[in-house]
N, C-alpha and C positions, 0 to 999 in steps of 0.2 A: 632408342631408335626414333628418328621422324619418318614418318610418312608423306609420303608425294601424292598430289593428288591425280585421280584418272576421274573425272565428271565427264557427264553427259549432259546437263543443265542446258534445257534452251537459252537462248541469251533474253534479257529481260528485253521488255518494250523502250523503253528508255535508257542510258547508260546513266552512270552514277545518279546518285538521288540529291546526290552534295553541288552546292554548285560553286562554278569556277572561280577563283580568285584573280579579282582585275590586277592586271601585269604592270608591273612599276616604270613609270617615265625618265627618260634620265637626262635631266638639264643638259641642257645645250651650255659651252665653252664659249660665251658670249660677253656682250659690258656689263649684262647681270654678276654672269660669274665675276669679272674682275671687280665690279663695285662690290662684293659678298667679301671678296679676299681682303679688300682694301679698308675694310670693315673692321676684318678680323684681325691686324693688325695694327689699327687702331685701337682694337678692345684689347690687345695684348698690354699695350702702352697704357691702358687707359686704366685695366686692374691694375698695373703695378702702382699706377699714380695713387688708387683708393689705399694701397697697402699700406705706402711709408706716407702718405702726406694725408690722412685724411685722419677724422675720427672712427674709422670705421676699426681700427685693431686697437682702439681705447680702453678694451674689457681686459686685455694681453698685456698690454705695457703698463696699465693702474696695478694690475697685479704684480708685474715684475716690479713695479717701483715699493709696491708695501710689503715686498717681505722674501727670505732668500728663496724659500721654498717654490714661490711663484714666478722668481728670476729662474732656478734651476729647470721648470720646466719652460716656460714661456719662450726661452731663448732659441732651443732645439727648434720651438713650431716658429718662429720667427725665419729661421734659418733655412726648414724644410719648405714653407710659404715661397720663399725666393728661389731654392730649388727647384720648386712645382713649376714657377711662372716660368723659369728656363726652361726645364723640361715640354711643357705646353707649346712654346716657340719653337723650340727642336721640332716636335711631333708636328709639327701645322707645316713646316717648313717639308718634313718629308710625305706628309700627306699630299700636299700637293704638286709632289714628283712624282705618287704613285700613280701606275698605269696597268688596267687589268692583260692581263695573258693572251693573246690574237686566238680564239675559237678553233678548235681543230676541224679539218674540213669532212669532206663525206668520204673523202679518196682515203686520206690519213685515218681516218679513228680508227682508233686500237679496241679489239674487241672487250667487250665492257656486261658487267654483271652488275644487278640494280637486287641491294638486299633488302626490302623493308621486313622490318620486325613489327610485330602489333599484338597489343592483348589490351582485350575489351575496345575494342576502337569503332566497333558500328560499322554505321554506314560510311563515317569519313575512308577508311580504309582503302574502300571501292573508287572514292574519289583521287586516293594518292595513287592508286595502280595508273589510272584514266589517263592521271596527267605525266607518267611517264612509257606510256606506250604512246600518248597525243605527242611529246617528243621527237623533234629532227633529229633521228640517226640512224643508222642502215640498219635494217631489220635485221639483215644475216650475220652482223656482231652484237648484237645487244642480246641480254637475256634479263627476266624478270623475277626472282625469288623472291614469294612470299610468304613469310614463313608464322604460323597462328603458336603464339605461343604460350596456350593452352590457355585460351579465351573461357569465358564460361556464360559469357552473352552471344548473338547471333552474328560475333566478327567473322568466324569459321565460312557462312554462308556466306556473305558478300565475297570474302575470297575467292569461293568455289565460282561463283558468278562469274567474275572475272578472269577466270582461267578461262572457264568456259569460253569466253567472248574472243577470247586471244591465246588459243592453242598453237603450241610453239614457240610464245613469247614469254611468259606469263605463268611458270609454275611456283603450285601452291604447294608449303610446307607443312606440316601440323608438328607439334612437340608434343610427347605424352601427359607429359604434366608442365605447370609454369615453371620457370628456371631462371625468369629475370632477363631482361634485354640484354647485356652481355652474352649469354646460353646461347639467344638466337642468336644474336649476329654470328656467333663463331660458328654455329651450324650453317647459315648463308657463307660463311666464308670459306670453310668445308668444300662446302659443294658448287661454289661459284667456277666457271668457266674462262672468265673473261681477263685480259691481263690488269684492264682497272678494275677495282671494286668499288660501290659507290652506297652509301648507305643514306638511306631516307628515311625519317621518321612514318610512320600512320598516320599521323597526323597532321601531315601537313603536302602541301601540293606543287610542284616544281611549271615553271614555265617552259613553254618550248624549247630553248633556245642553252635551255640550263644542260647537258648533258653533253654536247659539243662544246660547251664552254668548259666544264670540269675536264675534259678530255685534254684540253689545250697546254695547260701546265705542265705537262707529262713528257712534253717535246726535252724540256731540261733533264739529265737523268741524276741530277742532285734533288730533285722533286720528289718526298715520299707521300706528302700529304698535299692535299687543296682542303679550303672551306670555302661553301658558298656563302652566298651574302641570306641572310634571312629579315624576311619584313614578315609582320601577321597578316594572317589569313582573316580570322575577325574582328579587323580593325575597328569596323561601322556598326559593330555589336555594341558601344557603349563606352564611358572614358575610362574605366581603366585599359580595354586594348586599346585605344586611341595612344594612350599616354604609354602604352609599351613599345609602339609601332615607331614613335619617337626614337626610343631608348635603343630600341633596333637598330635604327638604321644608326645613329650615333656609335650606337657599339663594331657596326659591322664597317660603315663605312668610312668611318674617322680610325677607330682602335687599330682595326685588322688590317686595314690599306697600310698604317706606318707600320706595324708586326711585321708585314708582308716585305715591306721595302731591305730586312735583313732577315728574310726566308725563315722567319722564328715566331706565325703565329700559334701563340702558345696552346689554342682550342680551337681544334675543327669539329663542327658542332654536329651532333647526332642526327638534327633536320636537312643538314645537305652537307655530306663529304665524300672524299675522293682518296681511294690509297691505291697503293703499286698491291697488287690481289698477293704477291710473291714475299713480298717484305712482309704485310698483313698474318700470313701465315707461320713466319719464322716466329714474330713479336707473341703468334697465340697462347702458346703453352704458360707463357709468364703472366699474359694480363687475363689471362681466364683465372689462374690461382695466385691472383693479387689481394695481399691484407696491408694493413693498414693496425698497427696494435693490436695486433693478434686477431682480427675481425676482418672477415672476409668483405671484400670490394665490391657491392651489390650497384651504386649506382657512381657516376661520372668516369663511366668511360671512357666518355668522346676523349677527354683531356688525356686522361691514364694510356689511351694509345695512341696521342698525339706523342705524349714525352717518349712512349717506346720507340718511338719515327727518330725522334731527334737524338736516343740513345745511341742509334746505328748509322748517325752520320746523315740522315735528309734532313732537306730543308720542308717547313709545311708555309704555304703561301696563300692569299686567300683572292680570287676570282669574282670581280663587280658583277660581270655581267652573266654569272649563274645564280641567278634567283629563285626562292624557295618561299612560299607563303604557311606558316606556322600557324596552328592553333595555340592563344595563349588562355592563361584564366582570365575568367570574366567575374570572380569575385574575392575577397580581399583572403579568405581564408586560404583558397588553392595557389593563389600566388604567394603568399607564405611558405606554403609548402615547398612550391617550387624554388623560391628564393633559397630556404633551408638546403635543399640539395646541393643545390649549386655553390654556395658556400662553403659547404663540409668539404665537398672533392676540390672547391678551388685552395682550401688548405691543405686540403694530403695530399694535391698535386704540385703547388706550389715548394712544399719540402722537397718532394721529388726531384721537382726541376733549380734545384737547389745545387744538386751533387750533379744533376747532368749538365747543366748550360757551362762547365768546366770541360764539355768535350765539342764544344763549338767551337768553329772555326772562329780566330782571335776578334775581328773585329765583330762578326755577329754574338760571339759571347758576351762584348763588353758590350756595346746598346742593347741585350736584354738584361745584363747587372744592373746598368744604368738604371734602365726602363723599371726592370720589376721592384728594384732597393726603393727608390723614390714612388714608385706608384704604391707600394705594401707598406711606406709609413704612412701612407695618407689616415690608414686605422686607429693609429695611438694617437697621429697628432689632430684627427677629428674629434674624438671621443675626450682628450683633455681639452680642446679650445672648446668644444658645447658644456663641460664640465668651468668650465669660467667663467662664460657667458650666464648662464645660469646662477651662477654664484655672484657675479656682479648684478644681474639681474632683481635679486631680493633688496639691494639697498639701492637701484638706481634702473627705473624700468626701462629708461629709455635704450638703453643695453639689448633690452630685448626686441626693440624696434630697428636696431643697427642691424642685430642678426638676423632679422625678416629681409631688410632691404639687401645686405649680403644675400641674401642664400636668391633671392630674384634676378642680381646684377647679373651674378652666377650662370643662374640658367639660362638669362635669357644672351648671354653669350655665346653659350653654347650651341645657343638655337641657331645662330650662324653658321654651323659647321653644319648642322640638317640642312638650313636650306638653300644650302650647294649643292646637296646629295638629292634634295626634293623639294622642290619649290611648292609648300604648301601651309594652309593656314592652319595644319595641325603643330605648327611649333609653337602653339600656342599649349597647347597640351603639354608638351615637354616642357614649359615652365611652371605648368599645375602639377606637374611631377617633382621637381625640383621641390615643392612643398611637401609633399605627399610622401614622399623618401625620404625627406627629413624627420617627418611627425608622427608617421607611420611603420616606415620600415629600420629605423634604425639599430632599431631590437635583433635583428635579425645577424647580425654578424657574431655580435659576441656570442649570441647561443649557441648559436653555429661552432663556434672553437670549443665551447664546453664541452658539446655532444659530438664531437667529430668523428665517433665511432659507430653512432647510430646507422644502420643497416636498412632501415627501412626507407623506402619508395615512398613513402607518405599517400601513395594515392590506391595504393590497393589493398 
């Protein structure tokens, strides 16, 4: 049984104690943008030039030339490398035909239920109710569930506060004991009202404008899913959210804009999503008692009831101009951690969506085969071409000075594609990540496949 809450709480002297997250700019379609494009299709032409004509795949072809073993593998990554460079053109080419969803207006929106889940979450908690009751959208359809999912720090009280402040909008849930963010949402979903359901992390804080925008997509009734776009919240805490805020926006506004352009992105993400409340509740029964080798599915939801949308025929699409500001870690242990999660369920969702993207409509099926075949060898064929480099390296260092200036060209290619999305000097960050991923995180995959049945949250 959860409990609803009835308070009496005066409202505090101030509202939240967290403060706001400044609202993300969004480039103007001007001769910036086309010299940015003009750029980026230069740098297309320009990696493929480093690939076949340069010494920079010298550690690849010296191996295939001294021996069969280094022909048998070398040749595949040679193969997939050109793969890649097409595929990157594909994806650039439909990135920029994507176009976000026109906002639903204030006459239109369809009533809407707003689920946040939270355990141990403090004071930020307070801050994510704030910023969706501060929210453009008619009072008399929106509702607010929040539900403490058996917190055992003073998240419970901040809640209560918030109810307080906004009775009628704004109830609070409590769970008897913890049961894992999955538990709660299904209980927000339970009890939800509204034809859309929308789920928001605790941790993180939505802008005005975001809630009439997730609403928008909805007009299509092939639409099961939306993702918003997410940037961090404590970006100006330090470089490593610097250099995630990067990685953000790269992931959400490069990756998901082309996903989106054939209605198949494949994660809509825990910090800001949109589902049909009706479809939501069919999928529940299955993805509450979802295992994975015999072990029950404790975290990567978001993904596991994305593929359940795509299982029954919707499309999930993802929404520019609903923006959500995230808390990310701020040190190298907790981003491990989180990195670990997301790994494990991007593999046990990835087999999932394996046997499903066979019930997509023909041509959205085939650009996610496409899409996921070539992006999911990037794994084997990364790990043997640094497994070369390395080996070439011992008898010839300069090998390893190739693959430093590689892995920079790299990033800072990429950085092009950020600063479309946001004209700012932190793409300079996103090239210190490019290092940083390389030398730091790259442990992180393979462990991730060994232990993919490990169960634990890592952070409680």
């Amino acid at each position: 049984m959860i409990s609803r809450s009835r308070v009496s709480l005066p409202p505090p002297m101030a509202s939240p104690a967290c403060r706001p997250a400044p609202p993300l700019s969004i480039p103007a379609r001007d001769g910036w943008d086309n010299l940015i494009l003009v750029l980026i299709c230069t740098g297309l032409l320009f990696l493929l030039w480093l690939t076949v004509a340069t010494p920079l795949m010298d550690p690849l072809t010296n191996a295939a030339r001294h021996g069969r073993w280094g022909a048998f593998l070398v040749r595949p990554t040679v193969i997939w490398i050109a793969m890649g460079t097409l595929l990157l053109a594909v994806r650039t080419a439909m990135w920029t035909r994507y176009r976000p969803h026109a906002s639903a207006g204030a006459d239109e929106a369809p009533s809407l239920t707003v689920v946040i889940p939270a355990y141990n979450e403090g004071r930020m908690v307070e801050t994510s109710i704030e910023s969706v009751v501060a929210a453009d959208y008619p009072r008399d359809r929106l509702e607010i569930l929040v539900i403490d999912d058996g917190s055992t720090d003073d998240t419970w009280q901040h809640i209560e506060r918030a109810a307080a402040r906004h009775p009628g909008i704004v109830t609070a849930l409590r769970m008897p004991r913890n049961g894992g963010k999955r538990a709660a949402l299904a209980a927000g979903c339970r009890a939800a009202r509204g034809e859309i359901l929308i789920t928001i992390d605790s941790d993180s804080a939505i802008e005005p404008g975001a809630l009439l925008a997730m609403a928008g997509p909805f007009r299509d009734p092939g639409v099961g899913a939306v993702a918003g776009k997410v940037a961090v919240y404590n970006r100006r805490e330090g470089v490593l959210p610097r250099m995630l805020h990067v990685r953000f926006i790269l992931s959400f506004d490069y990756l998901r804009s082309v996903q989106s352009t054939f209605g198949t992105v494949y994660c809509c993400p825990g910090a800001l999503s949109a589902y049909r409340t009706r479809v939501f509740r069919e999928v529940l029964p299955e993805w509450e008692a979802q295992r994975f080798l015999g072990a029950p599915c404790t975290y990567g939801e978001d993904r596991a009831l994305t593929n359940l949308f795509f299982q029954r025929g919707y499309d999930a699409v993802y929404q520019r101009s609903a923006v959500v500001h995230t808390v990310v870690p701020e040190t190298y242990s907790k981003l491990c951690k989180m990195y670990l999660r997301w790994n494990r369920s991007y593999v046990r969702e990835e087999l999932r969506f394996a046997r499903i993207v066979w019930k997509r409509p023909a041509l959205k099926g085939f650009m996610a085969l496409v899409d996921c075949g070539i992006t999911n060898l990037r794994y084997p064929v990364a790990y043997v071409s640094i497994a070369f480099w390395l080996w070439q390296a011992a008898s010839d260092p300069a090998s390893l000075a190739r693959m430093l200036v590689a892995i920079g060209v790299v990033s800072t290619f990429y950085m092009l594609y950020y600063l479309r999305s946001e004209r700012s000097w932190d793409f300079l960050y996103g090239i210190l990540y490019g290092y940083y991923s390389f030398f730091a995180l790259s442990w992180i995959f393979p462990y991730a496949v060994v232990t993919v049945r490990s169960r634990g949250w890592l952070t409680r």
